[in-house]
C-alpha positions as MATLAB code, in Angstrom:
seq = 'XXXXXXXXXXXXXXXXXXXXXXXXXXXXXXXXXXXXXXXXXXXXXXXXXXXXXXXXXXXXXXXXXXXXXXXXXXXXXXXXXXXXXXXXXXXXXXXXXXXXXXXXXXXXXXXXXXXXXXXXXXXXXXXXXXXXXXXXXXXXXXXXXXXXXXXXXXXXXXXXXXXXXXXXXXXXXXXXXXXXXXXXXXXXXXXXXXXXXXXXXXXXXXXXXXXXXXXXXXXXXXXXXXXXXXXXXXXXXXXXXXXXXXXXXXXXXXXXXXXXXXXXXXXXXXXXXXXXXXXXXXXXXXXXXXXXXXXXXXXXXXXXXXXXXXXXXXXXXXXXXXXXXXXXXXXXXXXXXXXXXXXXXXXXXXXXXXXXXXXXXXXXXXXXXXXXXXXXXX';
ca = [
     207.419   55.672  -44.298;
     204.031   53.413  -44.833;
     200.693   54.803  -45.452;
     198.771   52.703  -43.043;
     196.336   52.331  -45.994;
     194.732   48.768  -44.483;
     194.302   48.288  -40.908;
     198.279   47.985  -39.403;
     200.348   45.186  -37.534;
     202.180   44.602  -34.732;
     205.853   45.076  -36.612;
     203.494   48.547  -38.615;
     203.652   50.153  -35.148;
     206.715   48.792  -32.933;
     209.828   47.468  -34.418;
     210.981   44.702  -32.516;
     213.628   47.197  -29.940;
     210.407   48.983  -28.938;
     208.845   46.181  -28.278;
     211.338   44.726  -25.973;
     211.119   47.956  -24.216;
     207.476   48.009  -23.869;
     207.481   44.334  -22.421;
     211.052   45.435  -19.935;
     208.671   48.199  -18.694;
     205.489   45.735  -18.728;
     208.007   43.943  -16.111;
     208.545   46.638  -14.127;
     204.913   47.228  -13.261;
     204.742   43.570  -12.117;
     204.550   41.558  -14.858;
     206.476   38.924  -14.760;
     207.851   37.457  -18.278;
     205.628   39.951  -20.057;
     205.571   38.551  -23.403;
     204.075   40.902  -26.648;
     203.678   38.758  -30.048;
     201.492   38.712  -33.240;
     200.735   35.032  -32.861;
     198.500   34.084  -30.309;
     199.865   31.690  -27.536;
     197.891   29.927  -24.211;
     196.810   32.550  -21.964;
     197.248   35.142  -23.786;
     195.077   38.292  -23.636;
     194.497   39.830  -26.808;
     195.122   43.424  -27.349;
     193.216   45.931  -29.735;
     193.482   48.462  -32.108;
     190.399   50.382  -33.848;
     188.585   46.851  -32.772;
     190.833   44.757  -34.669;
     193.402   42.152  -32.827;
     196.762   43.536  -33.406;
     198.672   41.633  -30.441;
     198.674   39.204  -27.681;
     199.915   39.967  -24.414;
     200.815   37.239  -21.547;
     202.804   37.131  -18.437;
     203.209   35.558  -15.227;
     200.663   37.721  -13.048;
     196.984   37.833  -11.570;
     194.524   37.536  -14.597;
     192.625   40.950  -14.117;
     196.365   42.651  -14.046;
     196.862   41.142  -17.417;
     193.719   42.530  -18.551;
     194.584   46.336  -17.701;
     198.167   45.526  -19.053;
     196.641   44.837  -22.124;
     194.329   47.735  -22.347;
     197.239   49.832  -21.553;
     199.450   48.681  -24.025;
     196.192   49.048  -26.935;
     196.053   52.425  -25.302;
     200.069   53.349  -26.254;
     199.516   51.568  -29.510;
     196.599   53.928  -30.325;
     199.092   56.987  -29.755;
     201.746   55.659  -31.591;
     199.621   55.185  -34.655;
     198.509   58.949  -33.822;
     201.941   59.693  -34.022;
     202.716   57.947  -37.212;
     199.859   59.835  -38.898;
     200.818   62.779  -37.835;
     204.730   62.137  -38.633;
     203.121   60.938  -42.455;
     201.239   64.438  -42.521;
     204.402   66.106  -42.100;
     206.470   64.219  -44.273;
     203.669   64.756  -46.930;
     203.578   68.503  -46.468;
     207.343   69.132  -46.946;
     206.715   68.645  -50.710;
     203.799   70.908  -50.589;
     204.326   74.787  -51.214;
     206.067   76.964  -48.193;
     203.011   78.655  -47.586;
     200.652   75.609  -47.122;
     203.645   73.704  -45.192;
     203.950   76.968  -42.549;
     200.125   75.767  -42.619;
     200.466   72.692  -41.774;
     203.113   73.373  -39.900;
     201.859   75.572  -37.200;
     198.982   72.685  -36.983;
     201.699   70.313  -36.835;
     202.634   72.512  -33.400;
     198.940   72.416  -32.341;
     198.891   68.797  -32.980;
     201.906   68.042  -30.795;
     201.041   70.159  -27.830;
     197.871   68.176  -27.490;
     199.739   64.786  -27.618;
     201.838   65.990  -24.934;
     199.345   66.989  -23.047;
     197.219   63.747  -23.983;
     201.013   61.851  -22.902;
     200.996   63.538  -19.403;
     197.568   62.168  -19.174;
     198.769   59.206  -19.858;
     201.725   59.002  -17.016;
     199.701   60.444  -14.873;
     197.302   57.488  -15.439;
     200.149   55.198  -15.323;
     201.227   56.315  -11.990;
     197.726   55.873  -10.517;
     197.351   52.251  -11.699;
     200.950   51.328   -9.505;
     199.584   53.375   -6.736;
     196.619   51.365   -6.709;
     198.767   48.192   -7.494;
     200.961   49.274   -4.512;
     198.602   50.270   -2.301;
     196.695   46.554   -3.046;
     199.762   44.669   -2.111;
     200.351   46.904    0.942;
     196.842   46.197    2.306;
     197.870   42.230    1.774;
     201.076   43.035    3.561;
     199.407   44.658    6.650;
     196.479   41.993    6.457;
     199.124   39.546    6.471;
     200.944   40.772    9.778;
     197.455   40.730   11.503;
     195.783   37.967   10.398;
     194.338   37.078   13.856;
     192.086   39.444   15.958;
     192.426   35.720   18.257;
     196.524   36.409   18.251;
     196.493   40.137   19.522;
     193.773   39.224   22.208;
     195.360   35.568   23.396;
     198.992   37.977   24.103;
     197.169   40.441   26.325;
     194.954   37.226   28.294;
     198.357   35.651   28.548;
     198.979   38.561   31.094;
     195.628   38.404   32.702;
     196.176   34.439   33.664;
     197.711   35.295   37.008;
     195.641   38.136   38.062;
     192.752   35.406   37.741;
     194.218   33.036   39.593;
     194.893   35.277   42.820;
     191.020   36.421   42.186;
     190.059   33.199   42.203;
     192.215   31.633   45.287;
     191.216   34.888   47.649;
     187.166   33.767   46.785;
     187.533   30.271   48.072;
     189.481   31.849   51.059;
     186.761   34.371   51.211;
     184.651   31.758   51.344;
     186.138   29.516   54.443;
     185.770   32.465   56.272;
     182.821   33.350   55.912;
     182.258   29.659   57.445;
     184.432   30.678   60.216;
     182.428   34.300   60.819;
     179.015   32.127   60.556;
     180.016   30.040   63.686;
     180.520   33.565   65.654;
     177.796   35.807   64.903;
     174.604   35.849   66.262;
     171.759   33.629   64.810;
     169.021   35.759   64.035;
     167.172   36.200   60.783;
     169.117   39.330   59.373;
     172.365   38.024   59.752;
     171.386   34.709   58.197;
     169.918   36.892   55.516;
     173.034   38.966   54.928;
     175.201   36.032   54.449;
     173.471   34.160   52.182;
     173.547   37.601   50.293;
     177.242   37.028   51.230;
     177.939   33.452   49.357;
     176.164   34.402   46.492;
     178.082   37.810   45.679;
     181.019   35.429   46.771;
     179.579   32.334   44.032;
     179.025   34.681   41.460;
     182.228   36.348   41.318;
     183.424   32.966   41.512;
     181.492   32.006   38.279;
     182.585   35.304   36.566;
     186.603   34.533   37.198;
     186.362   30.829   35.713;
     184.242   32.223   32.606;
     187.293   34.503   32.498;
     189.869   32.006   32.709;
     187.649   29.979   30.323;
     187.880   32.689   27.662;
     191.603   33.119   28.439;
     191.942   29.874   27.560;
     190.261   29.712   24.339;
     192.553   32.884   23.160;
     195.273   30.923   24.007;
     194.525   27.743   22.019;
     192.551   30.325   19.359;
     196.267   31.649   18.736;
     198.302   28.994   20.283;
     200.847   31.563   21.660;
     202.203   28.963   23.458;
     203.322   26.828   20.678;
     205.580   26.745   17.669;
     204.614   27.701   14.659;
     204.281   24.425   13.125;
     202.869   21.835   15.613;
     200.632   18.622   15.758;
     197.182   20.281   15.703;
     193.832   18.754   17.689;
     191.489   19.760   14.602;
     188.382   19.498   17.331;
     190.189   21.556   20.231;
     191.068   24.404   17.453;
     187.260   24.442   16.390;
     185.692   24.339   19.938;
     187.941   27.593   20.598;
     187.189   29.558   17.499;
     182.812   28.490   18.534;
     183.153   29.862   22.232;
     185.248   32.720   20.303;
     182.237   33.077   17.829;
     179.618   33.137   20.734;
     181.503   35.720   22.695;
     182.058   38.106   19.700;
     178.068   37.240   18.950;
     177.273   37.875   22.751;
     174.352   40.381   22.305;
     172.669   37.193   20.294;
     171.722   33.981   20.736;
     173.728   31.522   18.483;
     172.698   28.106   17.478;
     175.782   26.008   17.087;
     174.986   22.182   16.774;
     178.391   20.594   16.962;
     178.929   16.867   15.435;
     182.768   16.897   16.213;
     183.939   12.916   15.544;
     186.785   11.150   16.625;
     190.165   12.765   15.053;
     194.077   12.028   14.585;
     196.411   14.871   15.321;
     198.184   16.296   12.526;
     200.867   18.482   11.559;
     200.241   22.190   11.089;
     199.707   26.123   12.309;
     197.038   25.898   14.775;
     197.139   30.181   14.439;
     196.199   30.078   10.821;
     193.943   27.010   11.424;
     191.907   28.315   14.048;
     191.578   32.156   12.397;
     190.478   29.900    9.103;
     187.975   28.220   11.505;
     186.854   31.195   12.880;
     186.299   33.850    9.464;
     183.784   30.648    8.443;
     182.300   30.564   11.384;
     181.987   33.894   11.678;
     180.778   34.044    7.831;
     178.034   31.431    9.168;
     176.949   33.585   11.906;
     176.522   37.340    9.898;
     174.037   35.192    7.451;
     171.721   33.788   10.023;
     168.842   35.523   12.073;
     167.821   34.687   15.515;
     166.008   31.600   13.841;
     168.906   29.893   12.490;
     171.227   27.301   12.953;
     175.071   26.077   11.867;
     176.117   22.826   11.614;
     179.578   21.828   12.456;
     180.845   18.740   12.077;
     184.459   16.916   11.505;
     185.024   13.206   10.237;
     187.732   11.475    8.663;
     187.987    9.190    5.478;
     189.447    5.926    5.072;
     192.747    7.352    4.519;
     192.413    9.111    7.851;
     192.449   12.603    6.588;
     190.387   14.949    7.729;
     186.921   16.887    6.751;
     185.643   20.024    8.428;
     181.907   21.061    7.573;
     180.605   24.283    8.451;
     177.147   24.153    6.887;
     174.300   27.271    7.945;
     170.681   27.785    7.017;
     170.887   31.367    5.870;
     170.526   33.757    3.467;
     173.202   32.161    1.119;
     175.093   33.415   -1.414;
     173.711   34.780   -4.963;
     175.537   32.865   -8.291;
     177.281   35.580   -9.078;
     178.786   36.432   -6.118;
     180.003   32.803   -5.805;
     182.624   33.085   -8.463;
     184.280   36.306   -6.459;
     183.886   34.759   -2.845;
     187.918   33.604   -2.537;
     188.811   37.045   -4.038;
     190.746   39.471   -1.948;
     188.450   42.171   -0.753;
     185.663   41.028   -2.138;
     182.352   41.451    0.171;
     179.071   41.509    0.038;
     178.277   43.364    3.028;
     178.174   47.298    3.774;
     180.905   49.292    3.282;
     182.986   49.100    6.768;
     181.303   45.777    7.834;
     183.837   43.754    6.553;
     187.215   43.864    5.064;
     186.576   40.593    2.011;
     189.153   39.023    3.630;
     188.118   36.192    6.025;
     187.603   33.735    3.112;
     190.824   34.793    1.183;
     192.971   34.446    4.369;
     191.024   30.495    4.636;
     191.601   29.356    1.299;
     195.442   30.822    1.647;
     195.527   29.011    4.907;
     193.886   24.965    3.561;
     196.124   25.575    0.591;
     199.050   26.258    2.674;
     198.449   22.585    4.638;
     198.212   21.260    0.941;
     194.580   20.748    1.513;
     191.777   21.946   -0.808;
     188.255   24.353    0.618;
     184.559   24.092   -1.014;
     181.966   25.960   -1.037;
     178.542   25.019   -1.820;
     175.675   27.868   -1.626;
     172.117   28.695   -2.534;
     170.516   31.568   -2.264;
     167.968   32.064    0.481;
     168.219   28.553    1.656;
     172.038   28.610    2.778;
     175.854   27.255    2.376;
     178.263   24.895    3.362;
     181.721   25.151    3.257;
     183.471   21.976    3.597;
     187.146   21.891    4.183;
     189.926   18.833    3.580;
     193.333   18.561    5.215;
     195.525   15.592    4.840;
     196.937   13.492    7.566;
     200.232   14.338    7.040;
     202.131   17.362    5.283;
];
């Protein structure tokens, strides 16, 4: 059995069966084609023993799972050289006396109880890392299934479309006869008073059952329940619906929406995940701004008729290093419960998706603008 008398390798602590196992198990926690190897190969991460470079691990998963992988795996390397020291102590203490080997012996015992105590640890930190892992991809799941405040709201004002319509027709009716009631009454100032106090109650409910059709409708397009999944999308209709959204969501403020919408070509696509992409920027746009500030949005195409959507605000912007974790999942910058770190995930998922590419361009304290591309046709 070696000495480990210089610093030891890969093939010092795992002979090449363990090492399949490690990288089978590697798999098993999500890694795909876990790879473990002494020679360094493109994206690999390296892993560490006593600050030396003993390995490199890669595999087909998210870059910061890699990462903990690795640490992981220097972490079971560090125990297994433990292990081999103390298997080298007791080999080295069998040809000692039988006095100093009980000894070394009953430390031997010591030793061992700790590591299995110290290996418990270890599965019990195991098992917390796929919890988390699970628990990640479960949030993702449920995200996934309710991607669209706009979808759950558009199926309830799908019911409330009728309703408004018989609200609507009894007003006008309401309306011609009150006509037909002026002609019969008597002319004297405190029935004219009383209806004119009439039509208006009558005008303004009037008012307030369009505005509610008017918001029905916007759900409707916002999650286009009435259409197929896939669909020729109006890019300018989809945008309009996810602002009036915006402003009714913002109602206790006054927004400042200056829309530039240019002439557009149809094209193929989700208008659901279009118009909730829409609406998270907008919505992103509207949470930096105060009461003084203004978005910008405007849509143009190129000369190969695809298609450019700028959302552009004058707000607070967005600090250089937060801008290299914006796209991340769960990634925020607001208060804890004020946002999920979502909205510009579920955007970038949603361009990419319509093979179509999303910038963002931000400076703090003066503001950002996020531009996004779609092709003409998918």
């Amino acid at each position: 059995m070696r000495h480990f008398e210089d610093d030891p390798t890969l093939t010092d602590l795992l002979d090449p069966g363990q090492i399949a196992r490690l990288e089978a198990s590697l798999a098993g926690l999500g890694l795909t084609q876990a790879r473990l190897a002494a020679e360094r190969s493109d994206g690999a991460l390296p892993v560490e023993f006593n600050l030396e470079t003993v390995a490199w691990l890669s595999a087909n998963a998210n870059r910061n799972l890699v990462e903990k992988a690795a640490e992981l795996v220097s972490f079971v390397l560090f125990f297994v050289a433990k292990y081999r020291l103390a298997a080298n102590l007791h080999h080295d203490t069998t040809e000692a006396s039988y006095a100093e080997l009980q000894r070394k012996h009953e430390a031997l015992q010591e030793s061992e109880a700790r590591y299995r105590d110290l290996s418990d640890q270890l599965q019990e930190q195991v098992r917390e890392q796929v919890d988390t892992i699970q628990k990640a991809q479960q949030e993702l799941y449920e995200s996934a299934k309710t991607r669209s405040v706009g979808q759950l709201a558009a199926g309830i004002a799908h019911e409330i479309n009728n309703p408004v319509g018989f609200i609507q027709s009894n007003l006008k009716v309401a309306g011609d006869y009150l006509d037909d009631l002026e002609e019969k009454l008597p002319q004297d100032e405190a029935t004219r008073e009383l209806l004119a106090d009439f039509r208006d109650l009558l005008s303004e409910s009037l008012d307030g059952s369009r505005r509610i059709a008017t918001i029905v409708s916007d759900l409707k397009t916002f999650s286009s329940i009435d259409h197929a999944e896939y669909t020729h999308c109006n890019i300018n209709d989809l945008v309009r619906a996810a602002i009036h959204l915006l402003k009714t969501c913002h109602s206790d403020r006054q927004l400042t929406i200056d829309e530039r919408l240019g002439e557009l070509p149809e094209i193929p696509g989700n208008p659901a995940r279009l118009s909730e992409a829409f609406y998270n920027i907008l919505d992103n746009a509207a949470r930096a701004i105060d009461d003084e500030g203004r978005i910008i949005v405007k849509t143009a195409t190129d000369n190969s008729g695809n298609i450019a959507i700028v959302v552009q605000d004058n707000g607070c912007g967005i600090s250089p290093d937060e801008r290299e974790q914006v796209f991340d999942p769960f990634f925020t910058s607001r208060p804890v419960g004020s946002g999920t770190g979502l909205g510009l995930t579920v955007a970038q998922d949603t361009v990419r998706a319509h093979k179509g590419l999303i910038k963002l361009e931000s400076r703090e304290g003066t503001g950002t603008r996020v531009t996004l591309l779609l092709p003409r046709g998918n």
